[in-house]
C-alpha positions as CSV (number, residue, x, y, z in Angstrom):
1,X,0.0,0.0,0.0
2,X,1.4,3.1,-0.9
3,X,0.0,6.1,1.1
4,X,3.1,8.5,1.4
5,X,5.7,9.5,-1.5
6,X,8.6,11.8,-1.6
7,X,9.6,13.7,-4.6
8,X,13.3,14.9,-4.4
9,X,14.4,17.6,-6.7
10,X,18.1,18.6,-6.4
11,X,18.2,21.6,-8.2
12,X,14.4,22.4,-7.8
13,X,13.9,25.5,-10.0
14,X,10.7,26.2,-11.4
15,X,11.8,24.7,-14.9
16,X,13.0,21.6,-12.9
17,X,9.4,21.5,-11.1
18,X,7.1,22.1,-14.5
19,X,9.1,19.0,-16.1
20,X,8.2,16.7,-13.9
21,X,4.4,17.8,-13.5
22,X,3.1,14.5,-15.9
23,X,5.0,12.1,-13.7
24,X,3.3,13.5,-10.3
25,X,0.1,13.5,-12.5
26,X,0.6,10.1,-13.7
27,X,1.1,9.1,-9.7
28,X,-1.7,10.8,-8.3
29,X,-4.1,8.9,-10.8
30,X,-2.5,5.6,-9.9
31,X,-2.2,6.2,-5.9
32,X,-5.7,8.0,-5.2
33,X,-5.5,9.3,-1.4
34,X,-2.0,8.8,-1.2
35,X,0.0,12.0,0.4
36,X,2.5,13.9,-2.4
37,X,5.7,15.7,-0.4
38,X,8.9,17.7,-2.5
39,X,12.0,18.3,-1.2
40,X,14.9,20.1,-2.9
41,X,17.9,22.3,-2.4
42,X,15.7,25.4,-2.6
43,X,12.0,26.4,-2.0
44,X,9.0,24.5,-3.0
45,X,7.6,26.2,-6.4
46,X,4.4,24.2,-6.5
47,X,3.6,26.1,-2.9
48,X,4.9,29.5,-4.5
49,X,5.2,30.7,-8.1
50,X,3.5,27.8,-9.9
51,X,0.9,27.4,-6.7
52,X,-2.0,27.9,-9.7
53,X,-1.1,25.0,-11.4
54,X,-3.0,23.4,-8.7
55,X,-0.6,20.5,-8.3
56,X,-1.4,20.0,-4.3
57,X,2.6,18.9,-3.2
58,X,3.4,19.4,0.1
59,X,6.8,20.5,1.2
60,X,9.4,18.0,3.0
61,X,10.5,20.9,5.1
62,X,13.9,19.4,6.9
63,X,15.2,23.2,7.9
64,X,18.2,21.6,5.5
65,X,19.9,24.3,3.3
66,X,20.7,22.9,-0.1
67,X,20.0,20.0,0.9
68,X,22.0,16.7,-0.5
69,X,24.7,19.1,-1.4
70,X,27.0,19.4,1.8
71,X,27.9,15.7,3.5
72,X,27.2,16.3,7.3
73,X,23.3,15.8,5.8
74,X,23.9,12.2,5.7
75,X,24.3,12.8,9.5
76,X,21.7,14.5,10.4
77,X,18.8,13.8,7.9
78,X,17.4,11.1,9.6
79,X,16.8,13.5,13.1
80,X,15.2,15.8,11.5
81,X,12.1,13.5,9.7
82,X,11.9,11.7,12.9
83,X,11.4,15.3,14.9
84,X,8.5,15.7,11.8
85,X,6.8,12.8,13.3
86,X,6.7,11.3,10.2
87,X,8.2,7.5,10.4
88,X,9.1,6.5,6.8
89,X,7.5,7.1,3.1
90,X,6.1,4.1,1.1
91,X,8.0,5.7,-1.8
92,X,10.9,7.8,-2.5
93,X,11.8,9.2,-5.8
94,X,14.9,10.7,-6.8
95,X,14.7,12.7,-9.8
96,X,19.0,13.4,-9.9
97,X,21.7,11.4,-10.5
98,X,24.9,12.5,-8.1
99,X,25.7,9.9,-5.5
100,X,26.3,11.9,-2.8
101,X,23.0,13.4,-2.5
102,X,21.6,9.9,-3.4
103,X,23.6,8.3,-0.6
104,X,22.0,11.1,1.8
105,X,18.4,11.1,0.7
106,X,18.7,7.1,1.0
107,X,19.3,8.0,4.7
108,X,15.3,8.9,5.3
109,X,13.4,5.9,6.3
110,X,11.3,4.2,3.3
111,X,9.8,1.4,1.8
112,X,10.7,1.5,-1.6
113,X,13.1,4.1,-3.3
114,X,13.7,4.6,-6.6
115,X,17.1,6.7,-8.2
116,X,18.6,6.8,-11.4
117,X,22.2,6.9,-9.7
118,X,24.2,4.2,-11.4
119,X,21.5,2.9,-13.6
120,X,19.2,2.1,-10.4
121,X,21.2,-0.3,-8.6
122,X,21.1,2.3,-5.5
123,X,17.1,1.2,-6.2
124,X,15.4,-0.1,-2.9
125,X,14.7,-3.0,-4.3
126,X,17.4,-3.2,-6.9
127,X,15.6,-3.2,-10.4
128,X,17.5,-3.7,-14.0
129,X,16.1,-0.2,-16.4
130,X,17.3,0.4,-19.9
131,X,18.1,4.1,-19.2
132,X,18.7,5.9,-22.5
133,X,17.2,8.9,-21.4
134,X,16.7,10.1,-17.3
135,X,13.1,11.7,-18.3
136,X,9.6,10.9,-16.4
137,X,8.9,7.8,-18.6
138,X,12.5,6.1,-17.5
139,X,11.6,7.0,-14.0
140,X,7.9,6.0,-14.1
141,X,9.3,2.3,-16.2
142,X,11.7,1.6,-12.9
143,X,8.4,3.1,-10.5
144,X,6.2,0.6,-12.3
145,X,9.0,-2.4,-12.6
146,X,9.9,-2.1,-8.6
147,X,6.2,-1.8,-7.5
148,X,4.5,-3.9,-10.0
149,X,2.2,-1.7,-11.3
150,X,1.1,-0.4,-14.9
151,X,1.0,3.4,-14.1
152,X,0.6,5.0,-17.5
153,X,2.5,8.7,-18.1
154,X,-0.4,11.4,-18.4
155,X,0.5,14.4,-19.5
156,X,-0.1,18.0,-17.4
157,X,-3.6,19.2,-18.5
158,X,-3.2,23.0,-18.8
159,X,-7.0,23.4,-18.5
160,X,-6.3,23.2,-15.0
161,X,-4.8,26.3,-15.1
162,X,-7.0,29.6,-14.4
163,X,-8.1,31.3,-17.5
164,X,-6.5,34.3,-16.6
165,X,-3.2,33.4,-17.1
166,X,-4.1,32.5,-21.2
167,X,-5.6,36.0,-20.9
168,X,-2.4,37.7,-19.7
169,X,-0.2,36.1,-22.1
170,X,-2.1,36.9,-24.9
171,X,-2.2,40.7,-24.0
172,X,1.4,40.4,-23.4
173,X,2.7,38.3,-26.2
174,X,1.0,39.2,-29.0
175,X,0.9,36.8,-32.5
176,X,3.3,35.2,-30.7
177,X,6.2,37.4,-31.1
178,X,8.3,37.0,-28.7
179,X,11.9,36.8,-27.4
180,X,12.8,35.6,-23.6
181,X,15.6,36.8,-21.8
182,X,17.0,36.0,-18.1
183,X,18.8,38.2,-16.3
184,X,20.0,35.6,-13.5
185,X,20.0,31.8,-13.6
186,X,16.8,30.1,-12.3
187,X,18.8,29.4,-9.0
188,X,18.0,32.6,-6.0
189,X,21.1,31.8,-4.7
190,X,23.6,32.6,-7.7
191,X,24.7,36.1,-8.8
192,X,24.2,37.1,-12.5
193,X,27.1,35.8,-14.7
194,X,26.5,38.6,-17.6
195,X,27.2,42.5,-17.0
196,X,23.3,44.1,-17.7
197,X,24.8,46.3,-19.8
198,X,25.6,43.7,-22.3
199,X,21.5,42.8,-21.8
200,X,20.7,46.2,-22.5
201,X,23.0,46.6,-25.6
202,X,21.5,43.2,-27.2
203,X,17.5,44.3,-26.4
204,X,18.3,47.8,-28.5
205,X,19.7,45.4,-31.4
C-alpha cells in the first residue's frame, strides 16, 4: 500500500518542477489518497510561483539548506524527519543522479526508493532499467518495474490552469512574437554571470 511519496528535486527550479508535472500526475491517478511531499535544495515552487497549477505537493521541510549538497546531511537527515513525526514514506523518488546526494536522501526511512544513480542499482529494491534517457517515462518504467504496477505517463492538462493566465499572455505576447531573456540563472542563490549592460545593448539590437 502506498500512502506516502517523496519527490526529491536537487536543483528544484521552477523549470525543474514544471518537467516533472506529468509524472506527479501520472502518480496521483495511480495512488488516489496517497500524500505527495517535494524536497529540494531550494523552495517548493508548487507552494509559491507555480501554486495555480493546482498540483497539491506538500513541502518535506527538513530546515536543511541545499540540501543533499554538503555531506554532514547524511548525519543529520534522519533526526530531523523523525522530529517531523513522520516514520518513513512508502515511496521515495529521486529525480538526480549525483551519488552523494543519493547516498543522503537514502538516509530517510522508506519502503521502496527509486534513483537513477548508477542505472538504479542504489534502487530499494534493486531493479534492472534500460536508461537511454533520465526523463519521467524512464523513472515511471523503474516506478512501475519495482512496484508492480502499470501506471501509464499522463501528460499535465493545462485546462487546469486559471483562465486568466491565457488572458495575460495573450495581451502580453502578441501573435506570438516573442523573445525571452533571463537576467539571473533560475537558482536565487547565484549572482548574475552577464554584465546588464551587455542585456541592455542586445534588447536595442
Amino acid at each position: 500500500m502506498i500512502n506516502r511519496i517523496l519527490f526529491y528535486n536537487s536543483g528544484g527550479g521552477i523549470g525543474d518542477a514544471i518537467q516533472i508535472l506529468p509524472l506527479i500526475n501520472s502518480l496521483k491517478k495511480q495512488f488516489i489518497g496517497a500524500d505527495f511531499f517535494y524536497l529540494c535544495a531550494h523552495e517548493n515552487h508548487f507552494k509559491t510561483n507555480l501554486k495555480d497549477l493546482n498540483c497539491d505537493i506538500e513541502t518535506l521541510n527538513l530546515n536543511i539548506k541545499y540540501f543533499g549538497f554538503r555531506w554532514w546531511h547524511y548525519f543529520n537527515v534522519r533526526k530531523k524527519v523523525k522530529n517531523l513525526k513522520i516514520d518513513k514514506f512508502d515511496l521515495i523518488i529521486d529525480l538526480q543522479t549525483k551519488i552523494r546526494n543519493t547516498l543522503i536522501l537514502k538516509k530517510i526511512p522508506h519502503k521502496h526508493f527509486i534513483s537513477a544513480c548508477f542505472n538504479f542499482l542504489l534502487s530499494k529494491p534493486k531493479i534492472n532499467i534500460n536508461k537511454q534517457n533520465l526523463n519521467n517515462q524512464t523513472i515511471l518504467n523503474a516506478i512501475n518495474k519495482s512496484l508492480k504496477v502499470n501506471c501509464i505517463l499522463e501528460e499535465y492538462n493545462i485546462n487546469n490552469i486559471n483562465n486568466k493566465f491565457f488572458v495575460e499572455s495573450k495581451r502580453l505576447l502578441p501573435e506570438n512574437n516573442y523573445v525571452g531573456l533571463s537576467i539571473t540563472q533560475g537558482n536565487i542563490y547565484r549572482k548574475k554571470e552577464w554584465p546588464l549592460k551587455n542585456l541592455i545593448d542586445f534588447c536595442k539590437n
